[in-house]
C-alpha positions as CSV (number, residue, x, y, z in Angstrom):
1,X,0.0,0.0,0.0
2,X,3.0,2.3,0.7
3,X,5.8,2.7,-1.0
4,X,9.3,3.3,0.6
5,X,11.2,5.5,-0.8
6,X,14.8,6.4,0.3
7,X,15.6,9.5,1.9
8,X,17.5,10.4,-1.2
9,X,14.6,10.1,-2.9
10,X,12.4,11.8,-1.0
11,X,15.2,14.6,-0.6
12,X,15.5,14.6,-4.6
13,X,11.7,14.9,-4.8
14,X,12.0,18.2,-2.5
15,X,14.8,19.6,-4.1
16,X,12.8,19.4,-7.7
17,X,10.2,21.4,-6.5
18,X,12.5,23.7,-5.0
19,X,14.2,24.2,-8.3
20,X,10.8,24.4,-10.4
21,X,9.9,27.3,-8.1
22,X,13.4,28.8,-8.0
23,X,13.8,28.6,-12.1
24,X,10.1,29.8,-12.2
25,X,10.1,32.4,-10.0
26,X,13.8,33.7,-11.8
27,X,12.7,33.8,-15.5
28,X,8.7,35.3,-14.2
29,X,11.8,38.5,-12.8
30,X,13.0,38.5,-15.9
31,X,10.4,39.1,-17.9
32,X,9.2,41.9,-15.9
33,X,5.9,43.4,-16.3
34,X,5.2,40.8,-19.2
35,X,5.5,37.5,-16.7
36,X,2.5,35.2,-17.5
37,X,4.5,33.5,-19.8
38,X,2.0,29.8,-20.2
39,X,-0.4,31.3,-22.7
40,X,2.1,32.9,-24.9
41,X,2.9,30.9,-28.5
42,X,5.9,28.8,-28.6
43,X,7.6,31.0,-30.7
44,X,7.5,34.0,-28.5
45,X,8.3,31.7,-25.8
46,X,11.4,30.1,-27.3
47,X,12.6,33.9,-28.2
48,X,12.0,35.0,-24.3
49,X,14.2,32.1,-23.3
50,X,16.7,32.7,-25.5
51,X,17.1,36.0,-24.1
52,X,16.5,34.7,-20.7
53,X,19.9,32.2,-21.1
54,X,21.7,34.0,-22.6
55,X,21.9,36.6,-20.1
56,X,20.6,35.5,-16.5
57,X,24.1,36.0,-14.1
58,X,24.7,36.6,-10.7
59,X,23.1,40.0,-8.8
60,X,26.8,40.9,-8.8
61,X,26.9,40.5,-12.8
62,X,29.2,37.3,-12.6
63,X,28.5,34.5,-14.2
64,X,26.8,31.3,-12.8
65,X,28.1,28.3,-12.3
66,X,27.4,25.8,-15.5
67,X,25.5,23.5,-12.7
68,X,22.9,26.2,-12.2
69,X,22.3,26.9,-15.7
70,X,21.3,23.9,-16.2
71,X,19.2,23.2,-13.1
72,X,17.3,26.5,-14.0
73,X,16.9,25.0,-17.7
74,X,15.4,21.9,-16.0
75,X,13.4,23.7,-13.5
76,X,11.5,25.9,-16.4
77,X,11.4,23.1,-18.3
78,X,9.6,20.5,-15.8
79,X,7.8,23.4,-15.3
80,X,6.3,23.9,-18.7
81,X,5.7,20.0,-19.4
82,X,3.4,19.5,-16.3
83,X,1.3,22.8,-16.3
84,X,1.5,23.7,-20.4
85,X,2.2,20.5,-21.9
86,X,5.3,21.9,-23.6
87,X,8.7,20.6,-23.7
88,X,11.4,23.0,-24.4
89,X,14.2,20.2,-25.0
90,X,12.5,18.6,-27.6
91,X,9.6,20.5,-29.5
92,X,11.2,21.5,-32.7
93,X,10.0,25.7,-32.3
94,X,12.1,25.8,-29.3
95,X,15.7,24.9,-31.7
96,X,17.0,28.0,-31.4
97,X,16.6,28.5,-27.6
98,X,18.4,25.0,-27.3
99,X,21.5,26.5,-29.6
100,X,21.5,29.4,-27.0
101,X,21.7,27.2,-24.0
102,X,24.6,24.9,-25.3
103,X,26.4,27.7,-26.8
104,X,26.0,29.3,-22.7
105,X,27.4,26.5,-21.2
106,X,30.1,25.6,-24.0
107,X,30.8,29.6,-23.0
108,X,31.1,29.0,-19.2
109,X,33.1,25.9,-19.6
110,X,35.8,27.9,-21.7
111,X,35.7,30.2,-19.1
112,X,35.9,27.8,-15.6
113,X,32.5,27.9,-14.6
114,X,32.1,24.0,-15.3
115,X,33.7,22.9,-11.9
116,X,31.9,21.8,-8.9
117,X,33.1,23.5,-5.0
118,X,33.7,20.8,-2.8
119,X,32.3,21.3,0.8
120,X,35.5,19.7,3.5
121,X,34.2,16.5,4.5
122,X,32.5,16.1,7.9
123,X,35.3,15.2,10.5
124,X,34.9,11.8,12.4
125,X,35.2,13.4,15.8
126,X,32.0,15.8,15.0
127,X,30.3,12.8,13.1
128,X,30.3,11.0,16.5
129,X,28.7,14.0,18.2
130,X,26.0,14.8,15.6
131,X,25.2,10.7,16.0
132,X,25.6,10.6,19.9
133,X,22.9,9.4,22.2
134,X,23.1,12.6,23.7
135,X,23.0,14.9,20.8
136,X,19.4,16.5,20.3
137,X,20.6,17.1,16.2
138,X,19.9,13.4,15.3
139,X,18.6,11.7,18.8
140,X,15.2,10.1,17.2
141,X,14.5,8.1,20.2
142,X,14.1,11.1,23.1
143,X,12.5,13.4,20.1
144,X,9.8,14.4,22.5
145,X,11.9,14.8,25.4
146,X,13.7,18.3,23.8
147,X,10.6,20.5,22.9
């Protein structure tokens, strides 16, 4: 009756929706005063995005990370397929906003905005207090007893 899914799962599940809204909610900025973009044709949609792409960069005007490009590019895109029934990686009126994209990330790639910042692993000493009986960060059997 239930299925069990992992906690990667179900933490992969939350951040989805956290990227739909993120991507949504980034590219609805964008386009200002003009941001119900769901009713608008394809091919005014696939020139928005283009221009969207092509330019979205940090507040500070640096460039993203190619990691976030692309999770923005999914999150619109998931976006689109559930509530519009369009998909921008594949419907043929949306080629040249594809060409844009690649070209973006070939672009950051050249430029060093392809790598991935590794957080220092945990160390063993402060693994064994976040798991300790007496820590209240991941004690599930006394959850009651800390509120």
């Amino acid at each position: 009756m239930f299925s069990r899914d992992s906690e990667d799962e179900i933490s992969g599940l939350l951040e989805s929706k956290c990227t739909v809204a993120r991507s949504v909610k980034n590219f609805r900025y964008f386009l200002g005063d003009d941001s119900r973009f769901e009713d608008v044709p394809k091919e005014k949609l696939n020139e928005k995005l283009r221009l969207f792409f092509a330019s979205i960069h940090k507040n500070s005007g640096e460039h993203l990370k190619k990691f976030t490009h692309v999770n923005t590019r999914y999150g619109i895109s998931k976006y689109l397929k559930e509530n519009c029934g369009i998909d921008i990686t594949s419907d043929i009126e949306f080629s040249s906003c594809k060409d844009v994209f690649r070209a973006v990330v070939v672009d950051l790639k050249k430029k060093g905005f392809a790598s991935t910042d590794h957080k220092p692993p945990i160390a063993q000493k402060d693994l064994v207090k976040i798991y300790s009986v007496d820590s209240i960060v991941m004690n599930v059997l006394n959850l009651n007893s800390h509120h």
